[in-house]
DOVOMAR-720655 format. One record per residue (C-alpha): residue in one letter; x, y, z. Coordinates in nm, 2 decimals. Layout:
<rec r="A" X="X" Y="Y" Z="Z"/>
...
This chain:
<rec r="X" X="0.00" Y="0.00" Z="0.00"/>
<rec r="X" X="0.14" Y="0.35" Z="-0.09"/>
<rec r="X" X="0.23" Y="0.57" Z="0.19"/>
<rec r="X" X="0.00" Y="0.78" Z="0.35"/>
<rec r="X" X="0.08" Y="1.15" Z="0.32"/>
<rec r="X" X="0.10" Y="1.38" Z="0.61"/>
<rec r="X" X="-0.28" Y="1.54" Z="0.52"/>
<rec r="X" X="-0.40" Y="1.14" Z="0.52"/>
<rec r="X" X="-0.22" Y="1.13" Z="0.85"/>
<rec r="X" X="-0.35" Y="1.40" Z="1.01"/>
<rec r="X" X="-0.75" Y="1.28" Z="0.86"/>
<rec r="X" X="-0.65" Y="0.94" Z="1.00"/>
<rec r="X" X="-0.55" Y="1.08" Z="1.35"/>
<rec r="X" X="-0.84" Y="1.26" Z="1.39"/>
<rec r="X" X="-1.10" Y="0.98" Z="1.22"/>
<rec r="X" X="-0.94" Y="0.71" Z="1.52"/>
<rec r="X" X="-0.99" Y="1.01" Z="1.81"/>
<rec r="X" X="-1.37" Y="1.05" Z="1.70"/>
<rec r="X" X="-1.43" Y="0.70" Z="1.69"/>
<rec r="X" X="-1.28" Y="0.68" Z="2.06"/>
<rec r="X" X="-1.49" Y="0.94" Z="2.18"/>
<rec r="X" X="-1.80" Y="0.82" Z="1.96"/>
<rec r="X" X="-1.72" Y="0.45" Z="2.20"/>
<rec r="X" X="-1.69" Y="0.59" Z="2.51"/>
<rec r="X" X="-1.98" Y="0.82" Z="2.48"/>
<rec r="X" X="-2.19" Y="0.48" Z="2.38"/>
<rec r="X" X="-2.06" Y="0.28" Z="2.65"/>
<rec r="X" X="-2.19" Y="0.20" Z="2.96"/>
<rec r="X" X="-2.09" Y="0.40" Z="3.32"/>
<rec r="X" X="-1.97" Y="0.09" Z="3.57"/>
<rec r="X" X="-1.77" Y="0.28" Z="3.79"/>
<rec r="X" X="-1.98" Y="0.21" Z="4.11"/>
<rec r="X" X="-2.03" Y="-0.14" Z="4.04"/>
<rec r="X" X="-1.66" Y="-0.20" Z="3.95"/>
<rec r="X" X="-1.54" Y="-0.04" Z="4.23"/>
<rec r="X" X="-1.69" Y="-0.29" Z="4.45"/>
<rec r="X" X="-1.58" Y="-0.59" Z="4.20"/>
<rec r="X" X="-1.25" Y="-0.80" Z="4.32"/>
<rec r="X" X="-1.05" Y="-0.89" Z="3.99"/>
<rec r="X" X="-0.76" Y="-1.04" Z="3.86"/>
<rec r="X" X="-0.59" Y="-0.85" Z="3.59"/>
<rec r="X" X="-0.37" Y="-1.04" Z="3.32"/>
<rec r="X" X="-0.10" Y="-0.80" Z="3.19"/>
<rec r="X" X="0.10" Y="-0.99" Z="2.92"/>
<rec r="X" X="0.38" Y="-0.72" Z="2.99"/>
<rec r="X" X="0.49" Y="-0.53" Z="3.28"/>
<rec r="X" X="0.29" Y="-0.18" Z="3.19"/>
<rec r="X" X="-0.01" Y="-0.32" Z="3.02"/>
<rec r="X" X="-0.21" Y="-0.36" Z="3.35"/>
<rec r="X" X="-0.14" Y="0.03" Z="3.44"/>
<rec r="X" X="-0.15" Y="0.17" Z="3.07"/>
<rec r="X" X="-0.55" Y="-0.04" Z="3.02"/>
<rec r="X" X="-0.65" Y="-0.02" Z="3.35"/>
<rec r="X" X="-0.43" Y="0.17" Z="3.58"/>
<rec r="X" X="-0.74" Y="0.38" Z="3.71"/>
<rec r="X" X="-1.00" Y="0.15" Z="3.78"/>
<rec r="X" X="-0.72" Y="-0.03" Z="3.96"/>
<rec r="X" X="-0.68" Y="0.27" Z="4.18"/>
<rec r="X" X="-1.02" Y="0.31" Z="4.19"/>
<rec r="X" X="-1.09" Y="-0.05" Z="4.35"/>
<rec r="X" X="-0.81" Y="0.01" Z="4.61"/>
<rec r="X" X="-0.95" Y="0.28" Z="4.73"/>
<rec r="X" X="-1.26" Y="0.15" Z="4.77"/>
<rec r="X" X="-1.05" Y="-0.14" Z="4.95"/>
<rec r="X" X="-1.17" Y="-0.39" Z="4.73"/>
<rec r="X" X="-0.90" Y="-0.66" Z="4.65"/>
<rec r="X" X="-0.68" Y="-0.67" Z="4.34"/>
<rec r="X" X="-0.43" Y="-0.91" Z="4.19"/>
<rec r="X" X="-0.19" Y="-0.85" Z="3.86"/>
<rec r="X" X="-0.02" Y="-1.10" Z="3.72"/>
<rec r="X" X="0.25" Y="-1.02" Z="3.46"/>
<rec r="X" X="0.33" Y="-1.30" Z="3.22"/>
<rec r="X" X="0.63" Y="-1.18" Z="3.02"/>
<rec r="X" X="0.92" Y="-1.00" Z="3.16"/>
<rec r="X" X="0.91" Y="-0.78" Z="2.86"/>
<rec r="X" X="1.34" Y="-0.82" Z="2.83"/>
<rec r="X" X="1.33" Y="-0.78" Z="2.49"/>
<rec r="X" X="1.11" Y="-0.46" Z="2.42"/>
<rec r="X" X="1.45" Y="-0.22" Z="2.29"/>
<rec r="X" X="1.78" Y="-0.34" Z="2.20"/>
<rec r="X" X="2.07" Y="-0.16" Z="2.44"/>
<rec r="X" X="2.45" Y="-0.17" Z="2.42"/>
<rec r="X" X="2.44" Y="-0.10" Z="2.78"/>
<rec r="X" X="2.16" Y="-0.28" Z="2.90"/>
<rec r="X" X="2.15" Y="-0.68" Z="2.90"/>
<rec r="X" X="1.84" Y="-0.86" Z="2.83"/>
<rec r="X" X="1.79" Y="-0.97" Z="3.16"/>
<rec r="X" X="1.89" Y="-0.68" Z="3.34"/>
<rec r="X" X="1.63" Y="-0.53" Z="3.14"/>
<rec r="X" X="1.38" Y="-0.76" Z="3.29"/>
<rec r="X" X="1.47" Y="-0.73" Z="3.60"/>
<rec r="X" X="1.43" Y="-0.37" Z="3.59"/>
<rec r="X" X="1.10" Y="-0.40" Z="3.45"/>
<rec r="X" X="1.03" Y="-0.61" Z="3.72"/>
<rec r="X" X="1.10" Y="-0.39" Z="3.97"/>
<rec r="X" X="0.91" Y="-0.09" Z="3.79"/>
<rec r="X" X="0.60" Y="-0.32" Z="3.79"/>
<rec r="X" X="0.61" Y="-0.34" Z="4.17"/>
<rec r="X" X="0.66" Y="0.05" Z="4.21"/>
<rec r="X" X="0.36" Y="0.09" Z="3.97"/>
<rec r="X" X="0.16" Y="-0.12" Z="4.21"/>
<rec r="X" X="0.22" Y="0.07" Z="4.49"/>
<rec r="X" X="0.10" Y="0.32" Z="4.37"/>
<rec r="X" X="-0.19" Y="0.23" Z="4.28"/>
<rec r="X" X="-0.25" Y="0.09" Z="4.56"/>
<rec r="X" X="-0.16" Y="-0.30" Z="4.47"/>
<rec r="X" X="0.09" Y="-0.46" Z="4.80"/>
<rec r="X" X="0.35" Y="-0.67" Z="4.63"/>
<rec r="X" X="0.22" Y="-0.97" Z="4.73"/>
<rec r="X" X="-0.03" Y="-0.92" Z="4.51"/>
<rec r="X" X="0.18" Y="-0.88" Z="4.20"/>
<rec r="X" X="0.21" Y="-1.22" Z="4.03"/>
<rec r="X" X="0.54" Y="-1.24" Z="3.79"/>
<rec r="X" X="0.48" Y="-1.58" Z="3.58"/>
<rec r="X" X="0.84" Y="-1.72" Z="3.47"/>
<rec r="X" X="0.80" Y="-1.65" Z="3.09"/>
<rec r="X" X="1.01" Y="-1.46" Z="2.81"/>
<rec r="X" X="0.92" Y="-1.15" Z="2.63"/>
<rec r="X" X="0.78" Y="-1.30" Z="2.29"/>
<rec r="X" X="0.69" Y="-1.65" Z="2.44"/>
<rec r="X" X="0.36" Y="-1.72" Z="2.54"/>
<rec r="X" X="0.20" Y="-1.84" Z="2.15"/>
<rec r="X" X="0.45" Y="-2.17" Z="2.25"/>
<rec r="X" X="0.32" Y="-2.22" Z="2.60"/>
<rec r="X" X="-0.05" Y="-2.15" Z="2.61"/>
<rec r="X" X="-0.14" Y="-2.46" Z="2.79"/>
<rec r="X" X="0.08" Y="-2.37" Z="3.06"/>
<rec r="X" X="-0.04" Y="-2.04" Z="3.10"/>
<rec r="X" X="-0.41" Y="-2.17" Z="3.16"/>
<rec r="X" X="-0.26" Y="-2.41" Z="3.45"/>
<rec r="X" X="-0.06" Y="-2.11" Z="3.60"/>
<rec r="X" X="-0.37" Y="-1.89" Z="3.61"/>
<rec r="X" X="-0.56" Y="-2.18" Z="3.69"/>
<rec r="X" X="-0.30" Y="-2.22" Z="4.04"/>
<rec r="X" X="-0.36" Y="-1.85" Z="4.09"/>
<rec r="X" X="-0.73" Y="-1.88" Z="4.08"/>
<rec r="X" X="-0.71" Y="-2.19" Z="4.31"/>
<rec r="X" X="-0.48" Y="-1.98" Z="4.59"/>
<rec r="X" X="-0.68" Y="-1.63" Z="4.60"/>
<rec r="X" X="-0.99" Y="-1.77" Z="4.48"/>
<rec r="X" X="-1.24" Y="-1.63" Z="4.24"/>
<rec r="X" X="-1.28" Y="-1.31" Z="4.17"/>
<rec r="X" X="-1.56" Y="-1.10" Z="4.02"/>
<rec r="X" X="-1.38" Y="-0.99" Z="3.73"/>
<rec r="X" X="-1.12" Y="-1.08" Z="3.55"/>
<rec r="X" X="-0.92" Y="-0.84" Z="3.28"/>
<rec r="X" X="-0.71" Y="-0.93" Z="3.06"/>
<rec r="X" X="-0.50" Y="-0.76" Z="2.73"/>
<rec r="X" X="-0.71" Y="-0.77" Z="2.44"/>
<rec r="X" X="-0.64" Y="-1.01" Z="2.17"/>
<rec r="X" X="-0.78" Y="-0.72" Z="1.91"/>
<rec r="X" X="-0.40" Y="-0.56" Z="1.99"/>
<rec r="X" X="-0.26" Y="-0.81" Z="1.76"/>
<rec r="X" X="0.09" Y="-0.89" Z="1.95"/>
<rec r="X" X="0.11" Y="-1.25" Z="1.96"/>
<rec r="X" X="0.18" Y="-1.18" Z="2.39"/>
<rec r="X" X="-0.15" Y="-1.02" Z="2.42"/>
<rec r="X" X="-0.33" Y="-1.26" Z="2.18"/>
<rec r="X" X="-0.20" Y="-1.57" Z="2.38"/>
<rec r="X" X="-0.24" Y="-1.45" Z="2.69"/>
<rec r="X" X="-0.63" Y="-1.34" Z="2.58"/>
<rec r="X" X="-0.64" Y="-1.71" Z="2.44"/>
<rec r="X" X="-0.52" Y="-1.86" Z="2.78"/>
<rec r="X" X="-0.81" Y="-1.64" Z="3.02"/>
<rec r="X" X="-1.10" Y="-1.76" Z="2.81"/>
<rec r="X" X="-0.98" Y="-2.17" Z="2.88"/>
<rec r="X" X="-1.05" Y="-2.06" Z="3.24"/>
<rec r="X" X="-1.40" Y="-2.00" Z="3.23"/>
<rec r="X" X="-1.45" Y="-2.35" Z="3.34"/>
<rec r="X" X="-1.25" Y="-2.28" Z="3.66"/>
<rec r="X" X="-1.43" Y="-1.91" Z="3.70"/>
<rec r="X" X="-1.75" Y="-2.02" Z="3.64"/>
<rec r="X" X="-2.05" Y="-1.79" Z="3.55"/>
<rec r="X" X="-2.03" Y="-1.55" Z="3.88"/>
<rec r="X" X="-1.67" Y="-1.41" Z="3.70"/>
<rec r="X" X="-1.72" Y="-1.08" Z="3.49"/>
<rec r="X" X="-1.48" Y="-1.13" Z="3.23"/>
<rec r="X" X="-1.31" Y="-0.79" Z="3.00"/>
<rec r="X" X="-1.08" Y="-0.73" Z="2.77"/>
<rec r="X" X="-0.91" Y="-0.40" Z="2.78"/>
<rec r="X" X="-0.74" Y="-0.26" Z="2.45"/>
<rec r="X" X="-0.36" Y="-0.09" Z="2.41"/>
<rec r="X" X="-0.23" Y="-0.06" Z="2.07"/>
<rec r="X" X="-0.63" Y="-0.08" Z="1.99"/>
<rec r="X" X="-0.74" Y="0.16" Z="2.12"/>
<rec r="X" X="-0.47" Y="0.44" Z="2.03"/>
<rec r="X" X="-0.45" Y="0.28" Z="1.61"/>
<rec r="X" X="-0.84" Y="0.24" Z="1.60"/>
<rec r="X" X="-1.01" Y="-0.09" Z="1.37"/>
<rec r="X" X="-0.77" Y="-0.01" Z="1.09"/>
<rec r="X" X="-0.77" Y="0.14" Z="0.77"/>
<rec r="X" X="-0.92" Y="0.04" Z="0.43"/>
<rec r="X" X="-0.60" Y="-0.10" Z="0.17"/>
<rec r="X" X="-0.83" Y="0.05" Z="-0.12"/>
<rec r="X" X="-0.65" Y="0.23" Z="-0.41"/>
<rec r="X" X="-0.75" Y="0.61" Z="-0.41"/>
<rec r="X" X="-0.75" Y="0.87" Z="-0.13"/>
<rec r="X" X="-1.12" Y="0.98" Z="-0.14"/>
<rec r="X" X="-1.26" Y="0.65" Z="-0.18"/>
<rec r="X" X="-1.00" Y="0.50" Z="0.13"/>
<rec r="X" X="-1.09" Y="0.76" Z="0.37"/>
<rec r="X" X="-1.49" Y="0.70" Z="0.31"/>
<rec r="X" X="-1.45" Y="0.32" Z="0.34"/>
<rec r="X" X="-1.26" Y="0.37" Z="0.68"/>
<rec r="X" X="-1.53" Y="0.64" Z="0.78"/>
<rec r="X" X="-1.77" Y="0.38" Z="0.73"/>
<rec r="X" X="-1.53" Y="0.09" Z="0.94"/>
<rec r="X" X="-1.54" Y="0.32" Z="1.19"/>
<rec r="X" X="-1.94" Y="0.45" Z="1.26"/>
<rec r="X" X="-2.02" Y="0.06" Z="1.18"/>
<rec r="X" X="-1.72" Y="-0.06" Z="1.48"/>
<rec r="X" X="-1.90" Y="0.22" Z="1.71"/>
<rec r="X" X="-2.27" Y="0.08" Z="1.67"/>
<rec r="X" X="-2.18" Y="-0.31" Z="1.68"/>
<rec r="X" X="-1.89" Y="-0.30" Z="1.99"/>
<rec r="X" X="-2.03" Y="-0.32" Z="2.35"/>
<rec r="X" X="-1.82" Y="-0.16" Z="2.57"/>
<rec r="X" X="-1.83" Y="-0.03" Z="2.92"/>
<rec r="X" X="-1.63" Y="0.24" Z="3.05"/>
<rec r="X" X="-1.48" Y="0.33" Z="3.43"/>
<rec r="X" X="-1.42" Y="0.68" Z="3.50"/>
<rec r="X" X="-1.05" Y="0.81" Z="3.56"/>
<rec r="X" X="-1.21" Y="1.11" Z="3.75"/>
<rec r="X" X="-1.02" Y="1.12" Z="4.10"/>
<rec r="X" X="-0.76" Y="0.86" Z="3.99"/>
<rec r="X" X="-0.61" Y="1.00" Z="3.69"/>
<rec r="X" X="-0.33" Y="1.12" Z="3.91"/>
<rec r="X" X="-0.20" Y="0.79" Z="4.03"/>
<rec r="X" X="-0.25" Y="0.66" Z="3.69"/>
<rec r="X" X="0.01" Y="0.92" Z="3.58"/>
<rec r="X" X="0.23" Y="0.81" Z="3.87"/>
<rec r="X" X="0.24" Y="0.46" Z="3.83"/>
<rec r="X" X="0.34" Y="0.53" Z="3.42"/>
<rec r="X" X="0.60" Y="0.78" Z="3.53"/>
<rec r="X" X="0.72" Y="0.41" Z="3.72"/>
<rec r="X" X="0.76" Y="0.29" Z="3.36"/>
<rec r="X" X="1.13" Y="0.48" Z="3.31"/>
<rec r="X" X="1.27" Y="0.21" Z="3.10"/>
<rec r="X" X="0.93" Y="0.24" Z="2.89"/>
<rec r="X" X="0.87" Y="0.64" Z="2.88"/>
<rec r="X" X="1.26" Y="0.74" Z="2.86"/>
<rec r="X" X="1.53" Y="0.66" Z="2.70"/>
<rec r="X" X="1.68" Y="0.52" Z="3.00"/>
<rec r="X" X="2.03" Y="0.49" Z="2.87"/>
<rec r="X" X="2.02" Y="0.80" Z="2.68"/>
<rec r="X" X="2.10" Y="0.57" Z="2.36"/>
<rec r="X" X="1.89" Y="0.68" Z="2.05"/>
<rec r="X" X="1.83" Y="0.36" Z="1.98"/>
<rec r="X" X="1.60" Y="0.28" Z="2.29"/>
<rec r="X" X="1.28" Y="0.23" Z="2.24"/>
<rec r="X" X="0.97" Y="0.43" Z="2.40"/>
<rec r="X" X="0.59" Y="0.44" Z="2.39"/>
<rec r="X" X="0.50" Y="0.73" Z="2.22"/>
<rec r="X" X="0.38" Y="1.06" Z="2.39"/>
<rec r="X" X="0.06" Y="1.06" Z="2.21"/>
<rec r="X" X="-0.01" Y="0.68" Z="2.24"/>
<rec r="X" X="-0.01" Y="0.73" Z="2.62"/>
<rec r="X" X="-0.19" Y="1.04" Z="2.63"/>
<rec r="X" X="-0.48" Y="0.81" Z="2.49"/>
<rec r="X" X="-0.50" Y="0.62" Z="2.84"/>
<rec r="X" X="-0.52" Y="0.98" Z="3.02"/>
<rec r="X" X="-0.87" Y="1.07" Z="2.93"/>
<rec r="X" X="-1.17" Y="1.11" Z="3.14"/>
<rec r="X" X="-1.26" Y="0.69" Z="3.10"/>
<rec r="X" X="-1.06" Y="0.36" Z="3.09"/>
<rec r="X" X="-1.31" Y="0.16" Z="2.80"/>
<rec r="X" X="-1.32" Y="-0.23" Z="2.84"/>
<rec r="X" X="-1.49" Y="-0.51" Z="2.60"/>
<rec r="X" X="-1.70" Y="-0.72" Z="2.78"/>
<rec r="X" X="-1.64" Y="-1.09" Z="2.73"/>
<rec r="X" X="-1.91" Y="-1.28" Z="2.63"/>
């Protein structure tokens, strides 16, 4: 596909931002009820959980409703550093995980780091589903469960989705389950491959208003929580700075994170 130009850019950037209002506005308000919810929440890398759902998790602690995160990638291989090995890099992702916790309220004891790779989990699905299965087993079940939503794409997030829906035998019907968007939710549903500008733009138009009025979302405000949030991602240094001060390093975009800063964290319910 030709490349877009910086005018098909900007359209594009502001077609995906009206489709994320258009959601949210059409989503349902849970915030009391989830409050009150206990909940697991499956990160398949250490910053998913607070980037999808750092408020709501907030919100639940301060409610003092209990939360557990389980992390099931160390995420060692998310930039490439001359200075930085592979597995220092996940230990210090490790250890911003925890810090992000805390401030959101989550003890570490609560913080569950399975022993997989960054990049791993499409080889060892069945394992993941008896890992979460032994986590279920120790804390019991909760009322909701969260997990990264396979609509994201990475094969991490995908596997990881693919592993929490095997457990609904072990949850049972009582367990709300979600799926909460990253890389989603900041590209949009994706953009029409047809040839022509004019004719592209009005097929992803139509992707867009047709996504908003068949997806059923439900949305958790940020309002009062937005500042932990904010805190717990500043925790992220090895993922919001170039931590070495290499060029090379790799960091979420500004504007990809501002996406998660708005006045709702929106989840996909899990039917």
């Amino acid at each position: 596909m030709k490349a877009l130009t910086a005018v098909e850019r900007a359209m594009s950037r502001v077609e995906v931002r009206g489709w994320r209002r258009a959601v949210v506005w059409r989503s349902e308000d849970v915030s009391a009820r989830s409050a009150r919810a206990s909940c697991i929440v499956l990160a398949a890398h250490p910053d998913d959980e607070t980037i999808g759902c750092g408020a709501m998790i907030a919100r639940k602690r301060a409610a003092g409703t209990k939360v557990t995160i389980v992390i099931a990638t160390d995420g060692r291989y998310s930039t490439r550093s001359r200075r930085v090995t592979e597995v220092e890099l996940a230990a210090i992702r490790t250890e911003e995980a925890v810090r992000a916790a805390e401030v959101l309220g989550v003890a570490g004891d609560d913080v569950v780091f399975l022993p997989h790779d960054d990049l791993s989990l499409v080889l060892c699905v069945p394992t993941l589903v008896d890992e979460l299965t032994e986590v279920v087993a120790r804390i019991g079940v909760p009322d909701e469960l969260f997990v990264t939503s396979a609509r994201d794409g990475h094969t991490d997030q995908v596997s990881l989705h693919e592993a929490a829906q095997r457990l609904r035998p072990v949850l049972g019907d009582g367990c709300r389950m979600f799926e909460y968007p990253t890389w989603y939710w900041y590209a949009g549903p994706g953009r029409s491959g047809a040839a022509g500008r004019v004719r592209r733009e009005w097929r992803t138009l139509r992707r867009l208003v047709r996504n908003v009025r068949t997806t059923t979302t439900v949305r958790v405000a940020t309002g009062g929580h937005l500042t932990d949030k904010r805190r717990a991602l500043a925790c992220y240094a090895s993922q919001t700075t170039r931590l070495t001060g290499e060029d090379a390093w790799q960091i979420l975009p500004p504007d990809f994170l501002r996406c998660f800063l708005g006045r709702a964290e929106v989840f996909f319910p899990l039917r």
